[in-house]
C-alpha positions in Angstrom: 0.0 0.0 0.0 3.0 2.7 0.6 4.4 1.9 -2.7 1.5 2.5 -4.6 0.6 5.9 -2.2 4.4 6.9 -3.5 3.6 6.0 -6.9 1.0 8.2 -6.8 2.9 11.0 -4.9 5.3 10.9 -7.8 2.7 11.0 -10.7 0.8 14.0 -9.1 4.3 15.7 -8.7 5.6 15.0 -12.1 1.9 16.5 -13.7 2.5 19.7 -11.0 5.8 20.0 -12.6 4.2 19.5 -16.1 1.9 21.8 -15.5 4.7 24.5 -14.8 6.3 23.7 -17.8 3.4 24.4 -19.9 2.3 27.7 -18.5 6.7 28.9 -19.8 6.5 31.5 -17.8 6.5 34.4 -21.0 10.2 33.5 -21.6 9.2 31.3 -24.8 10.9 32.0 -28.1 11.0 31.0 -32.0 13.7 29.8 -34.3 15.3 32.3 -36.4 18.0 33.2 -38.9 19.8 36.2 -37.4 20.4 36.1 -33.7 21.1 39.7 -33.9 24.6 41.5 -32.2 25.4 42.9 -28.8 27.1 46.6 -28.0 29.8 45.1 -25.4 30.9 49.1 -24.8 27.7 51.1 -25.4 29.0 54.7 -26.9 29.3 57.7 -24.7 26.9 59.8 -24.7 26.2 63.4 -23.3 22.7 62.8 -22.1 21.4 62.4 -18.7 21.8 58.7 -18.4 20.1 56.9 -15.1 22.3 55.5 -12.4 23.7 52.1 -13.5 22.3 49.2 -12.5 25.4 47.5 -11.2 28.5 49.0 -9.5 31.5 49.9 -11.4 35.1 48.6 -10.4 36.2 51.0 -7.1 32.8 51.2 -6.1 31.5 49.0 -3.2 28.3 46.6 -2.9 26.8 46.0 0.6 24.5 43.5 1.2 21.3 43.7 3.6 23.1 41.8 6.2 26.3 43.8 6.5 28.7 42.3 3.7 30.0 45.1 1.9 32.4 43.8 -1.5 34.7 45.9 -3.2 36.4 45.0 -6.4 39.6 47.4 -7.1 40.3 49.0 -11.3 41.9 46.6 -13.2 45.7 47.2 -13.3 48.1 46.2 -15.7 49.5 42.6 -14.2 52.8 40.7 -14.9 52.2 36.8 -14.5 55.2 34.9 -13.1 57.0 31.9 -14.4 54.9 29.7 -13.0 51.5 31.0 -13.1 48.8 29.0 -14.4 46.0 30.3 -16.6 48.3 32.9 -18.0 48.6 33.1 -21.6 51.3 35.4 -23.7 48.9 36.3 -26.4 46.6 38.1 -24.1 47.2 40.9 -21.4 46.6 40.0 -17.7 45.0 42.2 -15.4 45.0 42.1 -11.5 42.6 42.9 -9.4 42.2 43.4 -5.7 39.0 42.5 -3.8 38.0 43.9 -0.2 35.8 42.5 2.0 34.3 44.0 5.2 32.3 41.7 6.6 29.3 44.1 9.0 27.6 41.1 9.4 26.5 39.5 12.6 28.0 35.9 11.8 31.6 34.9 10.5 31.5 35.0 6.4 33.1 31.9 4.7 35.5 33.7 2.5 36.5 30.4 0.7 33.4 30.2 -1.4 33.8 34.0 -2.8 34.1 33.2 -6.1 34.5 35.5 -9.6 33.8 35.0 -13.0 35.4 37.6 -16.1 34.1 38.9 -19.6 36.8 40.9 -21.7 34.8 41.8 -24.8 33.1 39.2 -25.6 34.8 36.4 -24.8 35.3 34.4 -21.5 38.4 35.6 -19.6 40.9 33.0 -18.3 41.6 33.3 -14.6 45.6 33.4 -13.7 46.8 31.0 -10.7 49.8 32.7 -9.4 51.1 31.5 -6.3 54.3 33.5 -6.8 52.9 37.0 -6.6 50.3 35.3 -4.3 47.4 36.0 -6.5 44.7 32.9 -7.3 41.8 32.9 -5.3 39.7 33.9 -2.1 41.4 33.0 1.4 40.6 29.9 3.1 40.2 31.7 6.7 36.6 33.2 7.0 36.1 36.3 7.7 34.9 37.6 11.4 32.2 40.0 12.1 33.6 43.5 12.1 36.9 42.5 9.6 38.0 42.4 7.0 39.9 39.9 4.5 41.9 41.5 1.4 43.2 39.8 -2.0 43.8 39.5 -5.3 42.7 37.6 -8.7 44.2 38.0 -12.6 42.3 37.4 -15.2 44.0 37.1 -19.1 41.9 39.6 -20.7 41.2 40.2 -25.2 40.1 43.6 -24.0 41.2 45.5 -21.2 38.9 48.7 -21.3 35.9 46.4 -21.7 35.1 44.4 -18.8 32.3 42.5 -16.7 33.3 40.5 -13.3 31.0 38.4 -11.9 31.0 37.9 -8.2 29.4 35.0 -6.6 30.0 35.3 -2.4 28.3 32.2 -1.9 25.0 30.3 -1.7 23.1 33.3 0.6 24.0 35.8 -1.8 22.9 37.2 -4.9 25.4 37.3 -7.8 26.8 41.1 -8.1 28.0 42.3 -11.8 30.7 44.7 -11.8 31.6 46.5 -14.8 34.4 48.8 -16.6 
């Protein structure tokens, strides 16, 4: 008798779900034979233009709990050696990444995480435990501190960038831009 009441639990679940699918949510679509093109870097313009909707490089973004994230301008950046990720026919760029944790609880720094968009393309990230750049530290970060550091990205297009910065599963993805 529990089989067939799970059986059942399952079907009525899988029609819900079916159900969802159907109704698409207004995001349907139709095949077509020019995708159209994007404007990576809109042109300037002298009009009154509305605040942007995500924070530029320098600029800070707090969260409602306290968490504040800053990521730094790009800089020019010289990979070592040894770095991994790094490629010569591309320019690297470094870089540095504050955060001031004004939360009540101790933020897990190790699952900040960051993305990168040069033009158009998918930046590569640059492991360089030499200059000690790479990735977020390991030690969290307490209420009231702060934890400081720095990732390199190999870049087709320096002026035009778009970092994406995940601080973990309780946060919303912030986009910073150039």
């Amino acid at each position: 008798m529990k089989s067939i009441k799970n059986a059942l639990a399952v079907v009525a679940l899988c029609a819900g779900m079916s159900a969802l699918a159907a109704c698409g949510g207004g995001n349907g679509g139709e095949v077509t034979s020019d995708p159209g093109s994007g404007v990576n870097r809109p042109a300037d313009s002298t009009a009154a233009t509305p605040a942007p909707a995500n924070p530029t490089f320098g600029q800070a973004y707090t969260f409602e709990n306290g968490l504040a994230v800053t990521v730094g301008a790009p800089q020019p950046y010289t990979p070592s050696p040894s770095a991994a990720g790094a490629d010569a026919s591309l320019q690297a760029v470094v870089f540095d990444i504050t955060i001031v944790n004004g939360s009540p609880e101790n933020y897990e720094t190790m699952v900040f995480a960051t993305t990168l968009q040069s033009g158009n393309r998918e930046a590569s990230k640059i492991f360089d435990s030499a200059n000690g750049v790479g990735g977020s530290p390991n030690t969290p970060t307490l209420p009231g501190r702060e934890s400081a550091f720095r990732v390199a990205y190999a870049v087709t297009d320096p002026p035009d960038l778009v970092m994406q910065v995940s601080p973990g599963f309780d946060y919303k993805k912030i986009i910073f831009t150039s």
